[in-house]
Structure formats: structure tokens, C-alpha cells
LUMDODO-664097 format. One record per residue: z, y, x of N, C-alpha, C, O, CB in turn. Coordinates in steps of 0.2 Angstrom, whole numbers, plus 5000, padded with zeros to 4 digits. Atoms other than C-alpha are relative to their C-alpha. Glycine has a CB too. Example, Ala and Ser with C-alpha at 12.3 -4.5 7.8 and 13.67 -1.06 7.14 Angstrom:
BEGIN
500049945004503949785062500050065004500350055009500650004995/499949944996503649955068500350054996500450114999499350025002/
//
This chain:
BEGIN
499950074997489250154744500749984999501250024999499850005007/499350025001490750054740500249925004499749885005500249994992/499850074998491649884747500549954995501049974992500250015006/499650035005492349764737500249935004499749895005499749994991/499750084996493449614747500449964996500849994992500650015007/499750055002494149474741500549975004500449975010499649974999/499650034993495649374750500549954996500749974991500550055005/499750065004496649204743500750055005500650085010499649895003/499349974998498549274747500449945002500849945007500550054993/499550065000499449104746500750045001501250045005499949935007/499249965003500849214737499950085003499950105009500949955004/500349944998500449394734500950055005500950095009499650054991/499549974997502349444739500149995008500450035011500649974996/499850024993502249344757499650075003499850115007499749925002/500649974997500549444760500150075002499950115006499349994997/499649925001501549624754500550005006500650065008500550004991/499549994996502949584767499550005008499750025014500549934999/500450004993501449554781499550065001499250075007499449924999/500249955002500649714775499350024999498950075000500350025003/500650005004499249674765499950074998499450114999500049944992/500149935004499549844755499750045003499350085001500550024998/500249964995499449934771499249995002498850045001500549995006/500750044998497749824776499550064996499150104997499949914996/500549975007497049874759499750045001499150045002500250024993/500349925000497150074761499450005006498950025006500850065001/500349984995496550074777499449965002498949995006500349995005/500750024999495149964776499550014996499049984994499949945001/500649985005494250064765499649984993499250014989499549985004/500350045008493949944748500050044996500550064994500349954997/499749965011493750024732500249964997500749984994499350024993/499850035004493949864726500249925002499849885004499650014997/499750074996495049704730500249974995500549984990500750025005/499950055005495049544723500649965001500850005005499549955000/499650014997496449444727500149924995500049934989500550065001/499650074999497149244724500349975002500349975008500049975000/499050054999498649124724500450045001500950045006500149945007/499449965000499549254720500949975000501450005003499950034993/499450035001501049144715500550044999500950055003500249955003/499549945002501949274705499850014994499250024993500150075005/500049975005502449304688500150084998500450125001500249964996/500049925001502349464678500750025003500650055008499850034992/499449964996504149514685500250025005500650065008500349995000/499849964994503949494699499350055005499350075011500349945004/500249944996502449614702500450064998500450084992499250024999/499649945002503549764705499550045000498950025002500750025005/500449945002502649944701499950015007499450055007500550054996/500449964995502349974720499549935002499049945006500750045008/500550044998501349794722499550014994498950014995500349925002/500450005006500649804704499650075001499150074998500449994993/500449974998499949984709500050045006499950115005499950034996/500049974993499950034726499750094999499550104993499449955005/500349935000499350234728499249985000499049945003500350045007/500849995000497450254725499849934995499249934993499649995009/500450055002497350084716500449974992501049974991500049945007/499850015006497450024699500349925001500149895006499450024994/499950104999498049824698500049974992500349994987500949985004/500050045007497749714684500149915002499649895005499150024997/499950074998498349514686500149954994500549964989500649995006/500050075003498149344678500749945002500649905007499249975002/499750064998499649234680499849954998499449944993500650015000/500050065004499749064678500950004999501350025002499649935006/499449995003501149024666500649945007501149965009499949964991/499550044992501948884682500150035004499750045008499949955003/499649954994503048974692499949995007500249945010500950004999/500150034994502448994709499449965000499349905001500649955002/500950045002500648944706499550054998499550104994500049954992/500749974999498848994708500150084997500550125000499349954996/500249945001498549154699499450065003499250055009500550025001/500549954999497249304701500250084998500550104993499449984994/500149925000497049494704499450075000498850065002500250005005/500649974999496049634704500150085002500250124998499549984994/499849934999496349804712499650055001499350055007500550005004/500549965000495349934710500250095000500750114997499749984995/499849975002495150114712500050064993500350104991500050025005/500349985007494150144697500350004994500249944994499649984999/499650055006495050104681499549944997498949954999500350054992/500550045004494249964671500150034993500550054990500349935000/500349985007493350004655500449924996500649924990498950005001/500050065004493749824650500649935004500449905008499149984999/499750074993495249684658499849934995499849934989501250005003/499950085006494949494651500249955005499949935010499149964997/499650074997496149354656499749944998499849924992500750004999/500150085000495449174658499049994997498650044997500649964991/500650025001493749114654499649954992499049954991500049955006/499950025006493949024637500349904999500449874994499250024996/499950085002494548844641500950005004501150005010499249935004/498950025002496648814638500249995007500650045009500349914995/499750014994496948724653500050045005500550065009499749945002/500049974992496148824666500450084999500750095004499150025003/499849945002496848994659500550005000500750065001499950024995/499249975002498648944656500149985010500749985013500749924992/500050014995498248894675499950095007500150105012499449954999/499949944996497949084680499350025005499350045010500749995004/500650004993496149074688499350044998498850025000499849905002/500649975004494949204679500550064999501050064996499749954994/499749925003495249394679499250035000498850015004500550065007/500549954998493849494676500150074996500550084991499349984998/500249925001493449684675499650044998499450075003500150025003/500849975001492049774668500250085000500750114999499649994991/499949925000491749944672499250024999498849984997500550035007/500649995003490250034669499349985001498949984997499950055001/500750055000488749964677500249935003499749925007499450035005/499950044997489349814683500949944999501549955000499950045006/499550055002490649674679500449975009500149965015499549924995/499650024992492149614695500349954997500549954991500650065004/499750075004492749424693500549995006500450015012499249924998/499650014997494349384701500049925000500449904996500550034999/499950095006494049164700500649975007500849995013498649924999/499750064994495049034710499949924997500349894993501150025003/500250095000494248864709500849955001501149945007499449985009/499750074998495448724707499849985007499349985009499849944995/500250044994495748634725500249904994500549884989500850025010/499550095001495848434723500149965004500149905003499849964996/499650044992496448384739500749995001501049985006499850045009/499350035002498148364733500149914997500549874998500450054993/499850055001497948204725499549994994499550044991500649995000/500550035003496548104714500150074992499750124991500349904998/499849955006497348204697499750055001499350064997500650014999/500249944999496948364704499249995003498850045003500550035003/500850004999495248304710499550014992499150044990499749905004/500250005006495048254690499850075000499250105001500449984994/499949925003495548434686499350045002498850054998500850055004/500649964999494348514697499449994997499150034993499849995007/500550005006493048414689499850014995499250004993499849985000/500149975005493348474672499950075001499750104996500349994996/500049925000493448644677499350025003499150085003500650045005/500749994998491748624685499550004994499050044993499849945007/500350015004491148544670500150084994499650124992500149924997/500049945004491948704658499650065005499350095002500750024997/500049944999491548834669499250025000499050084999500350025006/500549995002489748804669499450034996498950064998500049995000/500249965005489148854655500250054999499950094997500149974996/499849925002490248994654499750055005499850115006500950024999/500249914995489449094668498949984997498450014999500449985015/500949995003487549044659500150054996499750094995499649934995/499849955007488349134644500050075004499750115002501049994995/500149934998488649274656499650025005499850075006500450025002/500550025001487049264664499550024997499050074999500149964998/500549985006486049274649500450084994500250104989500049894993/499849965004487249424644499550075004499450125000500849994999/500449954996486049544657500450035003500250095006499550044996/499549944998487649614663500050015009500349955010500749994997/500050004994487649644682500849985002501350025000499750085003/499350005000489249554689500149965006499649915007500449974994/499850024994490049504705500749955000501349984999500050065003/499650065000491249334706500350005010500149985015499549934996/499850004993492249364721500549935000500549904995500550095002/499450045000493749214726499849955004499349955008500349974992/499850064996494249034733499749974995499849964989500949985001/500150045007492948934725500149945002499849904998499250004996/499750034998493748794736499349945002499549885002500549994995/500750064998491848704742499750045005499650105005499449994993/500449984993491148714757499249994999499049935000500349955007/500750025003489348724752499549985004499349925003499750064998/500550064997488148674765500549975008501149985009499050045004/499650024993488548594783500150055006500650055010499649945005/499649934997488648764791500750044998501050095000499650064999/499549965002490048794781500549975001501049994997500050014995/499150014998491548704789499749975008499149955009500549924994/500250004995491648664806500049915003499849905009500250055002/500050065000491948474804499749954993500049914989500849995002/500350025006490648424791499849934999499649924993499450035000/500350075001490148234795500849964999500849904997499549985007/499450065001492148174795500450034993500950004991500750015006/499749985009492448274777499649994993499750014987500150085000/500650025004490848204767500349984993500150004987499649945002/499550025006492348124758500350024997500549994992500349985000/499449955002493448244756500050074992499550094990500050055009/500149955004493948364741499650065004499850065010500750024997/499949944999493148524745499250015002498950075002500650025006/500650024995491348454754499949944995499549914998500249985011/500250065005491148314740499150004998499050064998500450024993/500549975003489248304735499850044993499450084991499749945001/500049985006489448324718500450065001500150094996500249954995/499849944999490348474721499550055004499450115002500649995003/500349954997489248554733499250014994498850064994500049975008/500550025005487848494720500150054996499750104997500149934996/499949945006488648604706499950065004499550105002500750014996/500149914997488848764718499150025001498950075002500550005011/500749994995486748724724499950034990499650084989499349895006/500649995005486548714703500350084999500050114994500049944992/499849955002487448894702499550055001499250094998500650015002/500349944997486448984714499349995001498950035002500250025006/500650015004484848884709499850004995499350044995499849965000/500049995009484848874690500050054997499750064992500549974997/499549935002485749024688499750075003499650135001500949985004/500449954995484849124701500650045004500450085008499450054995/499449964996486449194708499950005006499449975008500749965001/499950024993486849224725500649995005501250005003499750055003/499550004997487849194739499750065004499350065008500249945002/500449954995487849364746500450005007500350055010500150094997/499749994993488849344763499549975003499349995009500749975001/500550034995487349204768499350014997498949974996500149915001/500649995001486149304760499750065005499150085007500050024993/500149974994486549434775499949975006499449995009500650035002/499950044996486949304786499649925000500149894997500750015000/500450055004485949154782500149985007499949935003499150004996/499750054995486449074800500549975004500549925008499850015003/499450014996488149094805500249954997500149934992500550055000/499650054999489248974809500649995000501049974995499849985003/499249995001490948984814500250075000500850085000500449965005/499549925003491149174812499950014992500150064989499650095004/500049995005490749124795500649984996500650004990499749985000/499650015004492449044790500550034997500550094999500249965002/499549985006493849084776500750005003501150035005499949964993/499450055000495048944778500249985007499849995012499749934997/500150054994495748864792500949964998501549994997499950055009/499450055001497048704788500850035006500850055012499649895002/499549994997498948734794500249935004500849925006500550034994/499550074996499048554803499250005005498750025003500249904994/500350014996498248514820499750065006499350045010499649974996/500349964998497948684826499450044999499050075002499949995002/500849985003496548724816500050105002499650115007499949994988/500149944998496748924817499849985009499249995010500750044998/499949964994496848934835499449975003499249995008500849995005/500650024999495348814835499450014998498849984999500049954999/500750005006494148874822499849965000499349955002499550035000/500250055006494248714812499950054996500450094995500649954998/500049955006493848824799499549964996499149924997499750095002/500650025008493048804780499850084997500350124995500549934991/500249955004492048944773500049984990499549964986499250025003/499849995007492748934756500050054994499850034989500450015000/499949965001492949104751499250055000499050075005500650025004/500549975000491349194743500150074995500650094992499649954999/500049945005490749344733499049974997498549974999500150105005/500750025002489249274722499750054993500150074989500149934997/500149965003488249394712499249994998498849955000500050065004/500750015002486749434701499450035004499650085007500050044995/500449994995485249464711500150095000500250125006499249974998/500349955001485049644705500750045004500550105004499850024992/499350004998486849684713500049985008500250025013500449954996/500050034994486749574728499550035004499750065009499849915000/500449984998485249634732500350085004500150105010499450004995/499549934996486349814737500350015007500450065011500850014995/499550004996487349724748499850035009499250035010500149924999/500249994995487149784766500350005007500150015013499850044998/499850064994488449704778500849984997501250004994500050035010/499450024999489849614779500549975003500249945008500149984998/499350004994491649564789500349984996500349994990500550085004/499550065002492749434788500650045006500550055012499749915003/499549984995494449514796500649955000501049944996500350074998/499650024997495549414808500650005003501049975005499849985002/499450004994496549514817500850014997501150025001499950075005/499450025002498249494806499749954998499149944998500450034996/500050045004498549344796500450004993500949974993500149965002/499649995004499149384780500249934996500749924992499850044996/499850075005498949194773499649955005499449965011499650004990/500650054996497849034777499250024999498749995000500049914997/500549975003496449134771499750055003500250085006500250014993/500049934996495549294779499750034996499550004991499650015006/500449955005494849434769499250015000499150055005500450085000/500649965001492949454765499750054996499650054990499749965000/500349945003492249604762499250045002499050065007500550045000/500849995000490549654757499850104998500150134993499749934993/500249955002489749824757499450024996498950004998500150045004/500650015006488749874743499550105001499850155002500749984989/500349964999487450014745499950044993499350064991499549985004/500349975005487850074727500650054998501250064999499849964995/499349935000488650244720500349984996500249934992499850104997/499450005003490250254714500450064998501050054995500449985004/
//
């Protein structure tokens, strides 16, 4: 049995001073996904790029101080691949994956586009490329798990103010549309509300830095782990951990009922 968490950092160096690293060991993961690193290759120094027990492998984005992807593992990888195959999103830093022997680890971070119209565009070409590239992988029969910030709050259980954000980046229809065609079309799953198919607000990720959201659980469940059935199907529980904060983000981690 193994666990593999995921956690958005909003800057892997803040979350190292808050003591993500420490987290890591002690909570047991084999395997830790990690984004918004905002850090280029220099500045993962050798004790954040491989902590004791864990190998590290990361995707920057070439803009200093911007998104990026991780993936730390105790296993090595048989195989690392940076980006997804389309220019923009890649020099953007938002696609790691890892193959190892039965099974594929995806480090993604979804474009947000609640900065401003532009970056709404963006999201929606990265919705339109990424599409297709996860059919390609898919139809490749490979068992693989997409951990990260895919920045969509998928149904109305999934934020805790759903009727005043219909509008909003993040809860958009056509956005949540594409996530319904991932895990309909595609047959994917979402394994956290495949344990949990009712929670509510112990379900959230997110929670906005204005208004008090933390201390309110305003929260948005953002932060998923989506998998091939034959994979998901393993899963057998999962924890969302609150009690530090290393970012706006919390760590979900799923345990999987398969040997390692």
C-alpha cells in the first residue's frame, strides 16, 4: 500500500521555510506532487530538490516566479517528461510526469483565469490542447494518476459559495462542462468523490486570502487526483490536512491499496 499527495505550494521555497519537507517525511507519502512552485532550476538547492528518502524531479516555467510543477518520489522514475506537447503551456511549467513500472504520476496545474479576461483566453486554449492529449493517453492502456490545481470547482458541492460564482473563472459552465467531459468521455475518475461522493465542506483545497475565507471555510475544492479506473478503483481513503498552512492550498492525499 502507498499514498501519493498532491499540494499547490504558491512558491516551493515559502512552503520549505513553513516546513513542507518536515510534513512530507512524516506523513507517510511515497509519493508527492507538488505546484506553483515559483522557482527556477537554481534555485532548487540539493536539500529541496532531494530531501532524504525522496528523489525530486521539476518542470519550471521559463518566467521567473511563476507556476511550475513537481514530483517527489521515493521510487526513482523509469521515465521523467516535461510538458504535454503544446509551446505555450510548457514554457509555462504546468505538466511533469513520471512513469514508473506499472503506472504513470502526472504533476498538471491548470491555468487560473481570474486574473483578468486574457488569462481566462489562456485557460481556454489549454483546455482545448489538453484534451486531446490525455485521449492519446487514454487509448495508450497505461494506468496513470494526474494529481494538481486543475483550478475548477466541479459540481456545487465543490465550493462553498456556488450560486454568487456561476460567473466566475474557476465555476464557469463550460469549464465545469470540460472537467464532466474528462470523467465522462474519458471514463476517468475523480477519486477523492469517488470515496466521498457527499462531502461538502471537509471537502475543500482552496480558500481565497480576502474576507476571511480560511477562518470561514469559504473554501473551493480545486485540488484533485484523477485516475484510470483500474488504479482508482485501489484507492481506499483519503485526508485533506489542515493543521499547518503551508500555502492557500491544503495537501490531498490519497491511499492506494497497491504494492510498492
Amino acid at each position: 500500500m502507498f499514498s501519493i499527495t498532491t499540494a499547490n505550494l504558491n512558491g516551493i521555497r515559502s512552503a520549505v521555510r513553513k516546513g513542507f519537507l518536515e510534513w512530507m517525511h512524516q506523513s507517510g507519502s511515497h509519493f508527492v506532487c507538488v505546484q506553483e512552485i515559483k522557482a527556477q532550476p537554481d534555485d532548487i538547492v540539493p536539500a529541496i530538490a532531494s530531501p532524504d528518502l525522496f528523489h525530486g524531479h521539476f518542470g519550471c516555467a521559463e518566467k521567473k516566479g511563476y507556476s511550475g510543477v513537481g514530483i517527489y518520489s521515493k521510487t526513482k522514475p523509469d521515465k521523467v517528461i516535461r510538458g504535454f506537447g503544446c509551446p505555450e503551456f510548457d514554457a509555462e511549467g504546468r505538466y511533469l510526469q513520471c512513469d514508473y513500472k506499472d503506472f504513470s504520476l502526472v504533476s498538471l496545474y491548470a491555468p487560473s483565469g481570474s486574473s483578468s479576461p486574457e488569462r481566462q483566453e489562456a485557460k481556454f486554449r489549454f483546455m482545448d490542447h489538453f484534451f486531446p492529449f490525455l485521449e492519446k493517453l487514454k487509448e495508450s492502456e497505461r494506468e496513470f494518476i494526474i494529481c494538481g490545481d486543475w483550478n475548477i470547482a466541479h459540481k456545487e458541492i465543490d465550493l462553498k459559495n456556488w450560486k454568487s460564482n456561476q460567473k466566475n473563472s474557476g465555476f464557469l459552465p463550460e469549464e465545469r462542462a470540460w472537467l464532466s467531459r474528462i470523467l465522462d468521455e474519458l471514463g476517468l475518475i475523480d477519486v477523492y468523490r469517488c470515496l466521498h461522493p457527499d462531502t461538502t465542506d471537509a471537502s475543500y483545497t482552496w480558500w481565497s486570502n480576502r474576507g476571511q475565507a480560511w477562518q470561514k471555510n469559504v473554501g473551493w475544492r480545486i485540488d484533485y487526483q484523477i485516475a484510470t479506473p483500474g488504479i482508482a478503483g485501489k484507492a481506499v481513503s483519503a485526508s485533506i490536512y489542515k493543521e499547518t498552512r503551508f500555502s492557500d492550498h491544503a495537501p490531498l492525499t490519497i491511499w492506494y491499496d497497491i504494492p510498492i
